[in-house]
C-alpha positions as CSV (number, residue, x, y, z in Angstrom):
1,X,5.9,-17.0,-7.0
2,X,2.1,-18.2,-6.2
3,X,-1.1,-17.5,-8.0
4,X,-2.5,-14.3,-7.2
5,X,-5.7,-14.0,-4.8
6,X,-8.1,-11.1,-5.1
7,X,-10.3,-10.1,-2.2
8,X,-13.1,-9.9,-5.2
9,X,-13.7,-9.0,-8.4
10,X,-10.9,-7.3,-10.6
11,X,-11.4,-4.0,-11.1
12,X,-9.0,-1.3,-13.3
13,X,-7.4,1.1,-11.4
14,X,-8.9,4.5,-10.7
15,X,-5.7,6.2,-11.2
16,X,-1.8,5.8,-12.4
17,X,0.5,5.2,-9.8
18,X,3.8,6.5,-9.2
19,X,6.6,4.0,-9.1
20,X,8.6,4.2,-5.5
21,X,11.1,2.7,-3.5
22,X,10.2,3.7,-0.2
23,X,10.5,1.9,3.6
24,X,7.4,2.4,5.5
25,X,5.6,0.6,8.0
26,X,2.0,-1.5,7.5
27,X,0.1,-2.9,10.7
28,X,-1.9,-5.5,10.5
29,X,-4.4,-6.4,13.9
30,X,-2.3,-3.0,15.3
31,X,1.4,-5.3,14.5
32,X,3.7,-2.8,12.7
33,X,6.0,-4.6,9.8
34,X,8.4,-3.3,7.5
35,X,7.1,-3.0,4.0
36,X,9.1,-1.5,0.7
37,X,6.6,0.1,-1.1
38,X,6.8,-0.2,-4.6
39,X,4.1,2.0,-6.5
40,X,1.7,4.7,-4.9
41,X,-1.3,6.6,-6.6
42,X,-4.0,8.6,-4.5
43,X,-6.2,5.8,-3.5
44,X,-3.8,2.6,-3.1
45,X,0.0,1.0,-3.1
46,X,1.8,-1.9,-3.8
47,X,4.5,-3.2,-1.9
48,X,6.7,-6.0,-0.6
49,X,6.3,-7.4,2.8
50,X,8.9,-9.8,4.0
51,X,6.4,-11.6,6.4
52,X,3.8,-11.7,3.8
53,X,0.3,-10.0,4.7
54,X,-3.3,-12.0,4.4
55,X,-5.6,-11.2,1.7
56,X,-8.3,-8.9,2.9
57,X,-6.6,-7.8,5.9
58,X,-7.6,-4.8,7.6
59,X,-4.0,-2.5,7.5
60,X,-2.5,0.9,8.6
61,X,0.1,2.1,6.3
62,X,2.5,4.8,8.1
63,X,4.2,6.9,5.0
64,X,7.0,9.6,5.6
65,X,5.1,12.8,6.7
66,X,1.7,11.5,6.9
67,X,-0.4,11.0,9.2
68,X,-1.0,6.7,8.9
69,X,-3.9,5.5,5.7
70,X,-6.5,2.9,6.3
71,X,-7.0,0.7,3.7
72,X,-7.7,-3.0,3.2
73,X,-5.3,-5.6,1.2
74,X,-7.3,-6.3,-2.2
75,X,-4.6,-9.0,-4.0
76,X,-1.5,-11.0,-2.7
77,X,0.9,-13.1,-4.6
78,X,4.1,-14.1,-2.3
79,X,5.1,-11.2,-0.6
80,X,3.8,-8.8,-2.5
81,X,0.5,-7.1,-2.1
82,X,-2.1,-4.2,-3.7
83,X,-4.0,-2.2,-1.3
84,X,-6.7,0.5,-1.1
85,X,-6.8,3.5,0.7
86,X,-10.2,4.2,2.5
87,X,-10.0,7.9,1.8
88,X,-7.8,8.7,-1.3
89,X,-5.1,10.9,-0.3
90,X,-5.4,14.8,-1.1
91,X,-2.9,16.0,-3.7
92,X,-0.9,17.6,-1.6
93,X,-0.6,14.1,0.5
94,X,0.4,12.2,-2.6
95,X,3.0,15.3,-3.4
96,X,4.2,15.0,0.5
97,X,4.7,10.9,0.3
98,X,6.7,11.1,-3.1
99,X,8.6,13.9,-2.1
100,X,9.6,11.3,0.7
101,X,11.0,9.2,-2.1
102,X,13.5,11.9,-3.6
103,X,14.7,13.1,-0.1
């Protein structure tokens, strides 16, 4: 699978996160790509991107009912990667995007 690359020094998560299974769409330098997200908490996601997005790389994820999250890629391993949000969703975006999931 790779070693995994961190954009900088590991830090523990600020919060649990929810595990999903929900299509979305991330954009990297303003290129939309599919993305399966796989976890989701308030301030970041992971997910699995069939192209593969660069560590560090400035993104736009679009979820269900939201309006789209800036955020910035902080590990990547294969296809997978962890992001950060810029602004941490609200609680009632968090309820809106996992509501997506049991639609």
């Amino acid at each position: 699978m790779g070693q995994v690359q961190f954009a900088e020094v590991f830090t523990p998560r600020i919060v649990d996160r929810e595990p999903v299974d929900l299509e979305a769409t991330i954009s990297v330098a303003n290129r939309p790509r599919p993305i399966t997200l796989i976890n989701l908490s308030s301030h970041g996601f992971m997910g699995e991107c069939r192209c593969g997005v660069p560590l560090r790389a400035r993104v736009v994820l679009d979820l269900p009912g939201l309006e789209p999250m800036a955020g910035c890629v902080r590990w990547a391993v294969g296809r997978r990667v962890g992001g950060r949000f810029d602004t941490p969703l609200d609680e009632e975006q968090l309820a809106l995007a996992l509501a997506a999931v049991f639609a």
